[in-house]
C-alpha positions in Angstrom: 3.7 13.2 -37.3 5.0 9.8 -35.5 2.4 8.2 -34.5 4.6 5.3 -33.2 3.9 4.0 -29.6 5.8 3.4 -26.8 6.2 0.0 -26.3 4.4 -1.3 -23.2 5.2 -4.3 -20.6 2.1 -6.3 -19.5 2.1 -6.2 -15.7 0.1 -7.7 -12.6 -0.2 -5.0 -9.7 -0.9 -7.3 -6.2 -2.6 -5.4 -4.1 -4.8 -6.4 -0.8 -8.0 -8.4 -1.7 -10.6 -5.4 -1.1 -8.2 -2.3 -2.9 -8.5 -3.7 -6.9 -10.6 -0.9 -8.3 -9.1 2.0 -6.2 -5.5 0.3 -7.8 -7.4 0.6 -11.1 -8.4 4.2 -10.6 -4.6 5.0 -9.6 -3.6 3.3 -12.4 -6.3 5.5 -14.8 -4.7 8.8 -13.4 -1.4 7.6 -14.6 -2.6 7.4 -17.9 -2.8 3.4 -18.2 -5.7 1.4 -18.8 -6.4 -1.8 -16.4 -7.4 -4.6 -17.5 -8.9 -7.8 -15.7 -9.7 -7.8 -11.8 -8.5 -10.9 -9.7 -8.5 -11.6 -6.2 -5.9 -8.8 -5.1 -4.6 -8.1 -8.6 -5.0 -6.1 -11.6 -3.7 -6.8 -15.1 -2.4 -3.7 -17.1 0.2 -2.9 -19.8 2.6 -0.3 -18.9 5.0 1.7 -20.6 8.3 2.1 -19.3 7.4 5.7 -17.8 4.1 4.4 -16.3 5.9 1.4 -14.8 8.3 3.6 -13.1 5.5 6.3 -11.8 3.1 3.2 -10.9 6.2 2.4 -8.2 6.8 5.8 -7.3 2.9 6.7 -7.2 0.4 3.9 -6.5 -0.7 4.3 -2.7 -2.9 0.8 -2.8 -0.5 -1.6 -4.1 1.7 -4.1 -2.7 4.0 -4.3 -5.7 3.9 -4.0 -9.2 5.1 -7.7 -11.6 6.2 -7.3 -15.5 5.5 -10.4 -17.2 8.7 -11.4 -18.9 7.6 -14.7 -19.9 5.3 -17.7 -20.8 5.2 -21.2 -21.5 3.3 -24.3 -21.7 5.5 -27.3 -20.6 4.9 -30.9 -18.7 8.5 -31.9 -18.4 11.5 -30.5 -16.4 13.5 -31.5 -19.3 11.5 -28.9 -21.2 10.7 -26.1 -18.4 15.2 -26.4 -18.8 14.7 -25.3 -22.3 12.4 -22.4 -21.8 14.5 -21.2 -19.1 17.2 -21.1 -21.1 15.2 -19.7 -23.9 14.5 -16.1 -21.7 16.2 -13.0 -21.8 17.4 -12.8 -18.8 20.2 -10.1 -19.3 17.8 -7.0 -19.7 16.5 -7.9 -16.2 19.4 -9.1 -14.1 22.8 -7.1 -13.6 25.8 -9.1 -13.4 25.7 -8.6 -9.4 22.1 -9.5 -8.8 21.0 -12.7 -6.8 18.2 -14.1 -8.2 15.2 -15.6 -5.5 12.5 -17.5 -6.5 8.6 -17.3 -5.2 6.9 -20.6 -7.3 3.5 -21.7 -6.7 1.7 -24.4 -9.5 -2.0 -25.6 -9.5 -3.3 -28.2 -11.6 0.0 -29.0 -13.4 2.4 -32.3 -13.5 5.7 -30.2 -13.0 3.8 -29.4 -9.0 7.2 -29.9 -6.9 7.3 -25.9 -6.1 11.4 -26.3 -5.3 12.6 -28.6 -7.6 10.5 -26.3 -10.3 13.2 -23.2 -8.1 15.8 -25.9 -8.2 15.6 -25.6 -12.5 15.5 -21.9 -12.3 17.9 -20.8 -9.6 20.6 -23.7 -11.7 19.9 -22.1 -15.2 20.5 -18.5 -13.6 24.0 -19.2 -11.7 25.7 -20.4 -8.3 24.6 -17.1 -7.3 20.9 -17.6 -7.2 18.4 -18.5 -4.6 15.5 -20.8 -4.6 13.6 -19.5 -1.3 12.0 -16.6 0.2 14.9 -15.0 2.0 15.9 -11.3 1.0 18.9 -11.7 2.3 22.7 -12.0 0.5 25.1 -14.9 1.1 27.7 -12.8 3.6 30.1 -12.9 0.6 28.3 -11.1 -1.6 26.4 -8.6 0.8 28.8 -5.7 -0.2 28.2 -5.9 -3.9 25.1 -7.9 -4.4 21.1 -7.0 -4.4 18.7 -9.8 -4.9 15.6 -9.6 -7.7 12.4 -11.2 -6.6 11.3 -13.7 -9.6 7.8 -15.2 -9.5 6.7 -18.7 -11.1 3.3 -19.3 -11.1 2.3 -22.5 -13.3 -1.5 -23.2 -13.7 -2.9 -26.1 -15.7 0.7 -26.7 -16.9 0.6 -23.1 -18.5 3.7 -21.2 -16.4 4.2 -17.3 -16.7 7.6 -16.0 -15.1 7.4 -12.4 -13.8 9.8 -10.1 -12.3 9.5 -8.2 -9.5 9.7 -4.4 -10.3 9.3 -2.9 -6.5 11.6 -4.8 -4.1 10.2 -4.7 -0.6 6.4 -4.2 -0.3 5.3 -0.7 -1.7 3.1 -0.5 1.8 6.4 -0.5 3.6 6.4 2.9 3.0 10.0 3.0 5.5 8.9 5.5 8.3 7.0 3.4 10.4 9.0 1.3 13.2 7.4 2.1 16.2 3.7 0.7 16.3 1.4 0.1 18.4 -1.1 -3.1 19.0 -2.4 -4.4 15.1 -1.5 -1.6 13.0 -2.8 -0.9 9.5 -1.0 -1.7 6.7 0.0 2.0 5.4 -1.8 0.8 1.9 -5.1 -0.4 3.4 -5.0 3.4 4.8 -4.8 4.9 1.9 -7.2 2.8 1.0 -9.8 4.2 3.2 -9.3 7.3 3.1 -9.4 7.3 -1.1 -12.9 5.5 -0.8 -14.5 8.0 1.7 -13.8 10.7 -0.6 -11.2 13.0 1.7 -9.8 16.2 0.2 -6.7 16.4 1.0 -7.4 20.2 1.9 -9.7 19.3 4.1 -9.1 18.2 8.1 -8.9 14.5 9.5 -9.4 13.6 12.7 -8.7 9.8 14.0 -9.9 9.4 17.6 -8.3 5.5 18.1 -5.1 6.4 16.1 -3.1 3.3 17.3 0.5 4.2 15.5 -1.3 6.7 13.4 -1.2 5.4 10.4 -4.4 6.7 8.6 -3.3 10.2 10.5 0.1 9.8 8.3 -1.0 8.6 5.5 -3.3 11.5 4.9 -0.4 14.1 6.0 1.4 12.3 3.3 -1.1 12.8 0.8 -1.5 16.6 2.1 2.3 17.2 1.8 2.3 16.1 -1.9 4.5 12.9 -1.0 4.5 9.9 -3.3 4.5 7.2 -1.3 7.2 5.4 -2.8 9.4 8.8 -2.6 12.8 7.2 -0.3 12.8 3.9 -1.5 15.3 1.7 -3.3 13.2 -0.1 -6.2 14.0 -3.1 -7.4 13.9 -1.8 -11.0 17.0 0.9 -10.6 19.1 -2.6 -10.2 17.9 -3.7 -13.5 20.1 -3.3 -16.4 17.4 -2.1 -18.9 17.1 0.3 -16.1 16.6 3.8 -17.6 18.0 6.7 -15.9 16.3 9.5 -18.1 13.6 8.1 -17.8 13.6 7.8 -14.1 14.5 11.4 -13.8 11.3 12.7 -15.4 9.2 10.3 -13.0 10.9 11.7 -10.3 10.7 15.5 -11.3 6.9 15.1 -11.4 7.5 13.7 -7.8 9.2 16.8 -7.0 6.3 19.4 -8.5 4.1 17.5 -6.5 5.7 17.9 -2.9 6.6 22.1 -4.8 3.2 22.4 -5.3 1.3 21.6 -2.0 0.7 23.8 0.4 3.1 24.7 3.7 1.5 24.8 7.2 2.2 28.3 8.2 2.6 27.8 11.4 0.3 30.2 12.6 -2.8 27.9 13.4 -3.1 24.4 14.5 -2.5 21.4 12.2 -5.9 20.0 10.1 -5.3 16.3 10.8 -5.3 15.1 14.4 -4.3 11.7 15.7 -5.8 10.8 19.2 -5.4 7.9 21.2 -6.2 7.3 25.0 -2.5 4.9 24.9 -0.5 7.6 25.8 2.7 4.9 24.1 0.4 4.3 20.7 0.6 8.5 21.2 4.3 8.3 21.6 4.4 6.1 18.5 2.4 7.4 16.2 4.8 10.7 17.2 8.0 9.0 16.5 6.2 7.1 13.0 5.4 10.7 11.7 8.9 11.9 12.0 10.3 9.8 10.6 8.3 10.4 7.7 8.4 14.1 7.8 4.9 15.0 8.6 4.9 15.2 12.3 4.1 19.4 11.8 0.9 18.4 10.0 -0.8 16.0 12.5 -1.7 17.3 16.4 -1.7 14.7 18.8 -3.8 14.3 21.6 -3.7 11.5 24.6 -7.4 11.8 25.0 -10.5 9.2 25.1 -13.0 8.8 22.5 -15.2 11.2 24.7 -12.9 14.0 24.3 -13.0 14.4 20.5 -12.8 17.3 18.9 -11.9 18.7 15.3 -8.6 20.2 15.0 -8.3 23.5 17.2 -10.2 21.8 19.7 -12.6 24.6 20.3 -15.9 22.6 19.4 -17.9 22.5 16.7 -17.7 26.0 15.7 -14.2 26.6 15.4 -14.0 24.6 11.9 -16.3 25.5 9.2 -15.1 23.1 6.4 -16.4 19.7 6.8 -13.7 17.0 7.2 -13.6 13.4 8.3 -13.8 11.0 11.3 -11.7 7.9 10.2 -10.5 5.0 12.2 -9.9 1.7 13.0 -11.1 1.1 16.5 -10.9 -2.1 18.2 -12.5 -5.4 16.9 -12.6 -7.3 19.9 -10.8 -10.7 19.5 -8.3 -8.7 17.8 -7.1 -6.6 21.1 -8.6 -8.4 23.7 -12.3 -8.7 23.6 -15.0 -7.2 26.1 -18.1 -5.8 25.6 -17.3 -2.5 22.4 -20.9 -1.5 22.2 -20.7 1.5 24.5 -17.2 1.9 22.6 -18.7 2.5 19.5 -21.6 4.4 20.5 -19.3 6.7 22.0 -18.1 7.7 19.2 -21.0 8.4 17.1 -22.6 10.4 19.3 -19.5 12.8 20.1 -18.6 12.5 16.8 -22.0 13.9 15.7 -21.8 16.4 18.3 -18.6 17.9 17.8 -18.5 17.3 13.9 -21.7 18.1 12.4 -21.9 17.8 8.7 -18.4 16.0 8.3 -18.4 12.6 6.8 -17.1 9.3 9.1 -15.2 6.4 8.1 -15.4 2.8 10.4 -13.6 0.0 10.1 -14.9 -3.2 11.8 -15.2 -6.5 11.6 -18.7 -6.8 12.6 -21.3 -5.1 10.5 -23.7 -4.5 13.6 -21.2 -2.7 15.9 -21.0 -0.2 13.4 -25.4 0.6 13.3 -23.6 1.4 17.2 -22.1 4.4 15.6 -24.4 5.9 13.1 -27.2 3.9 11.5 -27.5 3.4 7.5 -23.6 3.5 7.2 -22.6 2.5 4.0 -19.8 -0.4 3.0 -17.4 1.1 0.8 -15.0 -1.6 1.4 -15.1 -5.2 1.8 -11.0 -6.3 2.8 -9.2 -9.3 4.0 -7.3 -8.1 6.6 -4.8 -10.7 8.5 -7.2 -13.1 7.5 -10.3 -11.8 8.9 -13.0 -10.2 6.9 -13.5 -6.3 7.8 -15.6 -3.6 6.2 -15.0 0.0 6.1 -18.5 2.3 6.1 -19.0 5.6 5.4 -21.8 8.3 6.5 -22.4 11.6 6.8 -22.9 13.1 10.6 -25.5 15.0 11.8 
């Protein structure tokens, strides 16, 4: 029997400060084990298989590093010699345009661009030393650009390549959106830590561009959320087609394998808004992303909710889930949200007995306005305000 291993890459998934152990239980499903916690990140080693799947699968994460190197060095003449040291070739195809993200702490090489400078002049003419994605014009036909990250703490520097390209939370479907949307990874987010069966219906009362609505559609319709996007790691030229192919064709028994709204009965996720344009939005957002027959949406106020059918309580049988994200205050224009959010628990318990309820706020006490004895399942940084997403159970 061969009881050799697959080699592995040590990795760093980023992820939004709050979403580290739901990245960690994604990462468990794929078969990897996660290592230590940070603020927004989690260490793992990956094979090449569960690197790709982590891309294609991870709902969480912002984007997925593979460690390619480390060094300890207090001179540029030195940090020159590493550099040239690296492997760059398994990583960078002939028409890639290296761009450089360097931050240092604690260390005497701290000058973040003349630290770029080093790289982007050991790598070619062709590389870049700032944040821009975009190609010189002259090479915008034939050229893609690979994200490289430098972080140097305490004169200790690890280089890591980007794996993902644009954020994974860019899933590519939404463009229209309404006032502070959700990132589409903080949605999936909430809806992983309130427990929602995919099976079972959704309704989001303040749907804004309906992003929690389509992110559980998604999730209903067996779609990775990664499934029509260009990675970063297809450029590479250790890139592994097979490999990919078989990632992919799990993918594809996924979407085979979940089930098709017949047609017959109303949708089980519904996306409400009193904004008939957030409506409009959300509408155009879930085309786009191929889900817009598995949502109903309603141009309706808070007081109007009602589980999917809209026939009142009785009409659905399984227990589902109230989630959303209504307004914070500051964030869309202040004003007294008490009556808001009392609203909403009590029509919520009325029309949805026995289903659980998500919240997210900002302030702890305007959620005791929807349900007392909600629980924090979350604690996030979102825009750089704290929030908290709470759970109960109504009625």
């Amino acid at each position: 029997m061969n009881s050799r291993r697959a080699p592995t890459h040590p990795c760093l998934v980023v992820c939004p400060p709050g979403l580290e152990e739901l990245v960690a239980e994604e990462l468990v499903a794929l078969g990897a084990r996660p290592g230590r916690r940070g603020k927004g990140t989690v260490t793992v080693d990956l094979t090449t298989r569960r690197l790709y799947a982590a891309n294609l699968f991870l709902r969480c994460a912002t984007r997925v590093l593979v460690r390619v190197g480390g060094f300890t060095v207090r001179t540029f003449a030195d940090l020159e010699r590493r550099i040239g040291e690296m492997d760059w070739d398994a990583w960078l195809a002939p028409d890639t345009v290296p761009r450089f993200r360097v931050t240092t702490r604690h260390s005497k090489l701290w000058h973040d661009g003349a630290i770029a400078e080093r790289f982007a002049a050991a790598l070619g003419p062709g590389s870049r030393t700032g944040e821009s994605t975009d190609v010189s014009a002259d090479r915008s036909d034939e050229a893609s650009t690979q994200l490289i990250v430098v972080r140097a703490v305490d004169d200790r520097f690890t280089v890591s390549i980007d794996s993902s390209g644009a954020p994974l939370h860019e899933r590519g479907w939404r463009q229209a959106t309404a006032k502070a949307p959700l990132r589409e990874s903080v949605a999936s987010g909430l809806l992983s830590s309130a427990g929602w069966d995919p099976s079972a219906p959704l309704v989001d009362p303040m749907c804004g561009s309906g992003t929690i609505a389509i992110e559980a559609a998604l999730r209903a319709a067996g779609v990775p959320p990664a499934h029509d996007r260009d990675l970063a790691l297809r450029t590479w030229s250790c890139f592994e087609p097979g490999t990919w192919a078989s990632v992919s064709a799990d993918a594809g028994r996924m979407r085979s394998e979940a089930p098709v709204p017949d047609g017959h009965g109303p949708p089980r996720i519904v996306a409400a808004d009193r904004d008939a344009g957030a409506i409009e939005a959300a509408r155009a957002n879930a085309e786009r992303a191929g889900v817009a027959d598995r949502i109903e949406f309603r141009v309706a106020p808070v007081a109007a909710l009602e589980p999917p059918g809209g026939a009142g309580p009785s009409s659905e049988p399984a227990p589902g889930l109230v989630a959303t994200n209504p307004p914070w205050g500051g964030r869309l224009g202040g004003g007294d949200l008490r009556n808001l959010y009392a609203t909403l628990g009590r029509v919520a318990a009325e029309q949805c007995p026995g289903w659980g309820i998500g919240v997210l706020v900002a302030d702890r006490a305007l959620a005791r306005q929807v349900r007392p004895g909600l629980t924090e399942q979350l604690h996030l940084e979102l825009g750089g305000r704290p929030a908290h997403w709470l759970t109960g159970r109504l009625g």
